[in-house]
DSSP file (Angstrom, degrees, kcal/mol; ACC not computed):
  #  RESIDUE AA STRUCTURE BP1 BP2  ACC     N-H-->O    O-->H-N    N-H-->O    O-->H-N    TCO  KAPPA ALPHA  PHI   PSI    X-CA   Y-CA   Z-CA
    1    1 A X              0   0    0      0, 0.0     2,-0.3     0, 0.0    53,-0.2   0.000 360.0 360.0 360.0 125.0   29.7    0.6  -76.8
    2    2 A X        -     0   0    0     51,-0.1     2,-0.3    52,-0.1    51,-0.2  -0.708 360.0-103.1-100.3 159.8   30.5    4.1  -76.9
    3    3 A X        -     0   0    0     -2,-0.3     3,-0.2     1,-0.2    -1,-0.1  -0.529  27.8-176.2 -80.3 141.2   28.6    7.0  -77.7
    4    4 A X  S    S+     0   0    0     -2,-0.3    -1,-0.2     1,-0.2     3,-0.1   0.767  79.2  63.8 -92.7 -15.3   29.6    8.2  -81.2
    5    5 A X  S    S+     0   0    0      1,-0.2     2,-0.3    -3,-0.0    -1,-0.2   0.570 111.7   0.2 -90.9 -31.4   27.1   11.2  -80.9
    6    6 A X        -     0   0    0     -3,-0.2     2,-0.3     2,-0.0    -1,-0.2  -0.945  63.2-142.7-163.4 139.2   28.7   13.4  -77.8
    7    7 A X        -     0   0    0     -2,-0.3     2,-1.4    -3,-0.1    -3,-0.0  -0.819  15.4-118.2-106.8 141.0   31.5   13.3  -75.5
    8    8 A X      > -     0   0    0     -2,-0.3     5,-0.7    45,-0.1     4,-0.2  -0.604  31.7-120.0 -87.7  96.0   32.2   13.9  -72.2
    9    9 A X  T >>5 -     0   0    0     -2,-1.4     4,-2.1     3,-0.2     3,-1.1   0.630  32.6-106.3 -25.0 152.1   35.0   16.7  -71.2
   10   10 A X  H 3>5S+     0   0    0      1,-0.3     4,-1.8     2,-0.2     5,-0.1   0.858 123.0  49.2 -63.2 -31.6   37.8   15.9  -69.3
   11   11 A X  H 3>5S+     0   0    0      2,-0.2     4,-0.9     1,-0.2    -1,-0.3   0.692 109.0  50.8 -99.4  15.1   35.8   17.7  -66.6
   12   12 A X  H X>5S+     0   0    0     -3,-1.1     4,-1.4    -4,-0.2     3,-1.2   0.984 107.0  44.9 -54.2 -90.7   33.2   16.1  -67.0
   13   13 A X  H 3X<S+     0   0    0     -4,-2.1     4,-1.4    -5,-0.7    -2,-0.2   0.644 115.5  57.2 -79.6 -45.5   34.4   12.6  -66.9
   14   14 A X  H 3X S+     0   0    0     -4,-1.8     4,-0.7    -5,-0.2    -1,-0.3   0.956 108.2  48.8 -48.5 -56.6   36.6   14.0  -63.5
   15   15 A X  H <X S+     0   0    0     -3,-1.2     4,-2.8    -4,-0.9    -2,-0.3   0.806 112.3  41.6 -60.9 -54.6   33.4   15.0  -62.0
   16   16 A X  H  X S+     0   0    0     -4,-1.4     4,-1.4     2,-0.2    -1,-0.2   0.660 109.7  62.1 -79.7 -12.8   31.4   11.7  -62.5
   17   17 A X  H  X S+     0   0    0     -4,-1.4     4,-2.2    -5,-0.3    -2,-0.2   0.978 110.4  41.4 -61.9 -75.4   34.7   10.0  -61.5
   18   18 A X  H  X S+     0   0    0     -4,-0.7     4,-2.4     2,-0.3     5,-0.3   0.730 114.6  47.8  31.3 -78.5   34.0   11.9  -58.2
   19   19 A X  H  X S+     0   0    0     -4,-2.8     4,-8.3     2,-0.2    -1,-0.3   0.996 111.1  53.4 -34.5 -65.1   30.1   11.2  -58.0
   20   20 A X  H  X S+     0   0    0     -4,-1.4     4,-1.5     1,-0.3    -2,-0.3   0.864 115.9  39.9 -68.8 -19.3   31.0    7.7  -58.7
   21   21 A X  H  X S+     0   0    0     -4,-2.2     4,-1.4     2,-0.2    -1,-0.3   0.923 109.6  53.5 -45.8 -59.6   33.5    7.9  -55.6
   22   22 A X  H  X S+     0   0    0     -4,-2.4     4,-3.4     2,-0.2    -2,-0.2   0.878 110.9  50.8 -85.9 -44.0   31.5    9.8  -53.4
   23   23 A X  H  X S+     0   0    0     -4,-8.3     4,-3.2    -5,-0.3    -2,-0.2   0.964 108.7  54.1 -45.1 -58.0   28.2    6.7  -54.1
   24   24 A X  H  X S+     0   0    0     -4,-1.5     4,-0.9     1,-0.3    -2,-0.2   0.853 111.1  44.9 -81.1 -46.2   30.7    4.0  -53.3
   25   25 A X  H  X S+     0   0    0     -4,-1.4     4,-2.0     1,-0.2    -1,-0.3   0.894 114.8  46.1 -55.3 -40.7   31.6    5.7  -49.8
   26   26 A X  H  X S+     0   0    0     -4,-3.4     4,-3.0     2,-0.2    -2,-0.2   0.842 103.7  60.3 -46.1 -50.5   28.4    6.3  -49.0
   27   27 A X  H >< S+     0   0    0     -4,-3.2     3,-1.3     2,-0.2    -2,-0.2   0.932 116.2  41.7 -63.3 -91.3   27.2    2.6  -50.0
   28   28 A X  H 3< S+     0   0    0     -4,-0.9    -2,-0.2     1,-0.3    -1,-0.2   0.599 114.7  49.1 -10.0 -69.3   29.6    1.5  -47.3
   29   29 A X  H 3< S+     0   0    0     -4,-2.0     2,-0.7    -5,-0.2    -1,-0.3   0.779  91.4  77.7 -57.2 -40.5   29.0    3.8  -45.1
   30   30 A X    <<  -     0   0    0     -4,-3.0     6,-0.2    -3,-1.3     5,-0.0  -0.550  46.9-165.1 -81.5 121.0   25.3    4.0  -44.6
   31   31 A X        +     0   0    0     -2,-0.7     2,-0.9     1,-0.1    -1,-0.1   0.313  48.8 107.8 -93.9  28.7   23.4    1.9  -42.7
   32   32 A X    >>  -     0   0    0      1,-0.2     3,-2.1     2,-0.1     4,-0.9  -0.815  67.9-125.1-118.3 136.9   19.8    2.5  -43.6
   33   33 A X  H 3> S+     0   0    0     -2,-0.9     4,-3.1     1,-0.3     5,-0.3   0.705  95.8  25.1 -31.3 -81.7   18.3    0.2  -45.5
   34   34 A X  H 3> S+     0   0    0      1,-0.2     4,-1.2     2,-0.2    -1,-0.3   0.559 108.1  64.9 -79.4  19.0   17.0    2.0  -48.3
   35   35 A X  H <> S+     0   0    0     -3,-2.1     4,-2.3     2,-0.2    -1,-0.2   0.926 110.7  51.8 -82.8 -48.1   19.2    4.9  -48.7
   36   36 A X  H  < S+     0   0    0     -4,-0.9     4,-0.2     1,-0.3    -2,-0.2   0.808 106.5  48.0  -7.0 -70.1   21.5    1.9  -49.3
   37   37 A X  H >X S+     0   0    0     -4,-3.1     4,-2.9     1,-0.3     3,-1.1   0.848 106.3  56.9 -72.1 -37.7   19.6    0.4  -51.7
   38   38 A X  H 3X S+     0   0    0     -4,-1.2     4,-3.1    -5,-0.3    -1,-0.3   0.868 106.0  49.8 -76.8 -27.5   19.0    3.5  -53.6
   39   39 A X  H 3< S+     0   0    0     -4,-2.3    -1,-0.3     2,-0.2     4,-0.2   0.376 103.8  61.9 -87.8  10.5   22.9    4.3  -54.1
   40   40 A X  H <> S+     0   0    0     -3,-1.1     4,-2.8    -4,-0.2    -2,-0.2   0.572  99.9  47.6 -49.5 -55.9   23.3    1.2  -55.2
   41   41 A X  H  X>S+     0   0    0     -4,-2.9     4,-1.9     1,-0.2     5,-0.5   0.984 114.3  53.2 -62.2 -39.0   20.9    1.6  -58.1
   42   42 A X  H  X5S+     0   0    0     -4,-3.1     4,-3.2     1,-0.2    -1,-0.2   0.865 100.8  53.9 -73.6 -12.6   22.8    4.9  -58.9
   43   43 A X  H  >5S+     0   0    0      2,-0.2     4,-2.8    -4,-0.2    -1,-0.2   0.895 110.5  56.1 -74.6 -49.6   26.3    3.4  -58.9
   44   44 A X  H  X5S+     0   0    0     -4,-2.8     4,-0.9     2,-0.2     5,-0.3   0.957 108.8  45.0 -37.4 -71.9   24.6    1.1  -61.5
   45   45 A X  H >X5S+     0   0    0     -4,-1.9     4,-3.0     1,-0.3     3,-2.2   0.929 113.9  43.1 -44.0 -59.2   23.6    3.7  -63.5
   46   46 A X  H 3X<S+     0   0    0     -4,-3.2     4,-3.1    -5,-0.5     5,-0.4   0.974  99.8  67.7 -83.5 -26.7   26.0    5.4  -63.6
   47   47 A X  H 3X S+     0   0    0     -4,-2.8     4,-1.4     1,-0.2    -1,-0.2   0.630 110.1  45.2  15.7 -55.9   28.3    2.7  -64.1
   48   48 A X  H <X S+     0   0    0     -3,-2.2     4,-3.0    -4,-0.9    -1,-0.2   0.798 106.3  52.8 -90.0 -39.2   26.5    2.4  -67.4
   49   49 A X  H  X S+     0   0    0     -4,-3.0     4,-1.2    -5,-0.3    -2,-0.2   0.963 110.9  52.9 -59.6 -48.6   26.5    5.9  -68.3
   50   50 A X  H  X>S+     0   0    0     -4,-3.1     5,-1.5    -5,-0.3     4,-1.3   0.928 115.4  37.8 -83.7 -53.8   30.4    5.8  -67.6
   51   51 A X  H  <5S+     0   0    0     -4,-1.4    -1,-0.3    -5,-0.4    -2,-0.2   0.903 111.6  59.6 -69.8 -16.0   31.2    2.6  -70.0
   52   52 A X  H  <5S+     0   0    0     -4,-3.0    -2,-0.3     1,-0.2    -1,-0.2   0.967 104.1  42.5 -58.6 -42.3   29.0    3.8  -72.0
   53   53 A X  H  <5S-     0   0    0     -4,-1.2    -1,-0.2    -3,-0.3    -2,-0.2   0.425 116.2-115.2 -88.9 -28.8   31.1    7.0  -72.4
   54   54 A X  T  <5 +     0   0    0     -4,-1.3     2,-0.4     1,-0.2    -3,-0.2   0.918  60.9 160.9  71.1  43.7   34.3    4.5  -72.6
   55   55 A X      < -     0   0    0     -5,-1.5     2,-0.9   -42,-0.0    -1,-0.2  -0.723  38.8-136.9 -94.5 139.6   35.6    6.0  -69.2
   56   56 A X        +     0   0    0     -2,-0.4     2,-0.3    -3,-0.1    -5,-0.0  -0.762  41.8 145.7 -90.9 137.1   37.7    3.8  -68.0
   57   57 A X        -     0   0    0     -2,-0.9     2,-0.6   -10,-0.1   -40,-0.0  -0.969  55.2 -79.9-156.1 155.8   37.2    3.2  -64.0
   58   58 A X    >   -     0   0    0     -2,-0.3     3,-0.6     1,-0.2    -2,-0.0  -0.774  30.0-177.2 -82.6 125.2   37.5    0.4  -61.4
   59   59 A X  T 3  S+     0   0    0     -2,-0.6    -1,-0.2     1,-0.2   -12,-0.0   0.868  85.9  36.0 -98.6 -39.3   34.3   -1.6  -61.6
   60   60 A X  T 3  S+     0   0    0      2,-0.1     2,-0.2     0, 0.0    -1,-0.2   0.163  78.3 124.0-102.8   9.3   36.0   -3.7  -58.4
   61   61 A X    <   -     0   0    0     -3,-0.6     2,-0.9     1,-0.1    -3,-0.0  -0.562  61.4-121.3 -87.3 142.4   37.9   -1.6  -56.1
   62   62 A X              0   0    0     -2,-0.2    -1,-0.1     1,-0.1    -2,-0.1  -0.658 360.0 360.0 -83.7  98.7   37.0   -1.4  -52.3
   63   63 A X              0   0    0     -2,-0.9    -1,-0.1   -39,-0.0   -38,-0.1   0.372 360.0 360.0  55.6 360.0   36.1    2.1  -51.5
């Protein structure tokens, strides 16, 4: 479902491409425990934010 109420800009949408990038190297990379754990919940999140937004991204790519 997207939101019908505001959109995000193409540099917008770049930027949180980028974010969501920078989490998924990180989640790889780090080994302590909760730092882990916590960029995991944000990749969720944003994740959601991003279909909400009807960005299209890979939900399954490795790193």
């Amino acid at each position: 479902m997207t939101n019908a109420h505001s959109f995000l800009s193409p540099e917008q949408e770049a930027r949180l491409l980028g974010a969501y990038t920078a989490l998924k190297e990180l989640s790889a990379d780090c080994p302590v425990p909760a730092v882990g754990a916590a960029v995991t919940m944000a990749l969720a999140e944003l994740r959601t934010a991003l279909d909400g937004q009807g960005v299209e991204f890979d939900y399954f790519s490795t790193v």
